[in-house]
MIGU-669330 format. One record per residue (C-alpha): residue in one letter; x, y, z. Coordinates in Angstrom, 2 decimals, decimal comma, m for minus. Example, Ala and Ser with C-alpha at 12.3 -4.5 7.8 and 13.67 -1.06 7.14 Angstrom:
! residues 2
REC  res        u        v        w
REC    a    12,30    m4,50     7,80
REC    s    13,67    m1,06     7,14
***
This chain:
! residues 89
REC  res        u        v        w
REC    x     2,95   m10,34    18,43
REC    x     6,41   m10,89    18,07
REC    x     6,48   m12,86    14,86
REC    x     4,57    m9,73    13,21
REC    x     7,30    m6,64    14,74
REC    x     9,97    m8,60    13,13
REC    x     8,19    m8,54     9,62
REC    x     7,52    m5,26    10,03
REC    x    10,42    m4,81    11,06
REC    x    12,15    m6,67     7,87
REC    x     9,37    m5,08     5,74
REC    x    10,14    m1,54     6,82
REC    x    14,18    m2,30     5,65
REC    x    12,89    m3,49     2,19
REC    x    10,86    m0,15     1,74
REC    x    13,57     1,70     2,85
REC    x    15,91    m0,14     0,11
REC    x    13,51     0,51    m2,41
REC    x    12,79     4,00    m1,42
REC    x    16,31     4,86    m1,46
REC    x    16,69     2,77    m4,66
REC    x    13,67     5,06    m6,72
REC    x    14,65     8,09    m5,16
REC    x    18,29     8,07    m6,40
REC    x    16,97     6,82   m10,10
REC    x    13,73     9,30    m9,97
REC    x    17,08    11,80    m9,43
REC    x    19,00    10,71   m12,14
REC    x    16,21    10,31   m14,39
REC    x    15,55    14,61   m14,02
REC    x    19,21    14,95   m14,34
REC    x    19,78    13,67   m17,60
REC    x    16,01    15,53   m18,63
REC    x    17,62    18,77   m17,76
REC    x    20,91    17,97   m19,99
REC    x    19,42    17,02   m22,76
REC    x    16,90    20,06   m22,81
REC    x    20,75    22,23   m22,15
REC    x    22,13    19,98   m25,36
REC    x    18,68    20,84   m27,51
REC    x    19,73    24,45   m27,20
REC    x    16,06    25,25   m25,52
REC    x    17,59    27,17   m22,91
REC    x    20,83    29,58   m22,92
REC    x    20,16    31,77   m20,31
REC    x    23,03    30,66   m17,92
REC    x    26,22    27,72   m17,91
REC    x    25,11    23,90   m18,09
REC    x    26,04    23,27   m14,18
REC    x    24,00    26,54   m12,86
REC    x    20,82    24,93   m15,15
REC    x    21,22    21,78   m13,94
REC    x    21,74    22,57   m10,52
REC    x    18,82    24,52   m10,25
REC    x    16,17    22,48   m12,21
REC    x    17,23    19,38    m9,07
REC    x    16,74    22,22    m6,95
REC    x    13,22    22,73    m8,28
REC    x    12,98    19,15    m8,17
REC    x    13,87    18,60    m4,59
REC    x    10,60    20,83    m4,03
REC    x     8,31    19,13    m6,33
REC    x     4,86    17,16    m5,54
REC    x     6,48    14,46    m7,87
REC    x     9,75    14,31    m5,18
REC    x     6,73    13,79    m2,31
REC    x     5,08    11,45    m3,85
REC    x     7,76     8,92    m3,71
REC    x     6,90     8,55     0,26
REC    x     4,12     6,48    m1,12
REC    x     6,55     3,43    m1,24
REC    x     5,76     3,15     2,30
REC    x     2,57     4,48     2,78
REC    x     0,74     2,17     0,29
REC    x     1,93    m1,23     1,66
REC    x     1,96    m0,25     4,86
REC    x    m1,74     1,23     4,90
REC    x    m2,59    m1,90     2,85
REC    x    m1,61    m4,02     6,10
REC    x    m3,48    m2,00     7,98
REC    x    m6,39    m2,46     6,37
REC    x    m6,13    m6,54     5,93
REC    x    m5,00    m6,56     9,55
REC    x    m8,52    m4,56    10,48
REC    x   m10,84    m6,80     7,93
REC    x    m9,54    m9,50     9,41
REC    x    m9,87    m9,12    12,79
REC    x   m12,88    m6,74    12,70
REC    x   m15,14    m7,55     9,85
***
């Protein structure tokens, strides 16, 4: 019992690592969308900072923001279910 806490344990650090890691590039990867839509001249409605600000706002509240959770869901529900197949089935 102990030997599988401290994987999870260590597992649950690596997700974390990697969540942080694909959240801060998921981030960066709508920023620079959002400039270079400014720099096409698309949109002129208000100053490059106010856009930009409020298209990561819009982000923040996205289904695509969400989804990133799934770095721990899916290996941790994949566990889950090898744990209960093997024990179970």
């Amino acid at each position: 019992m102990i030997p599988m806490i401290r994987m999870l344990g260590f597992l649950l650090i690596i997700l974390t690592v990697v969540y942080i890691v694909v959240s801060i590039w998921s981030r960066n990867v709508r920023r620079k969308k959002l400039e270079d839509r400014w720099d096409s001249k698309e949109v002129l409605t208000s100053d490059r900072d106010a856009f930009i600000q409020r298209g990561l706002e819009q982000y923040d509240k996205s289904f695509r923001r969400k989804l990133i959770w799934l770095v721990y869901i899916v290996p941790l529900g994949a566990i889950a279910v090898l744990v209960y197949v093997t024990n179970f089935m």
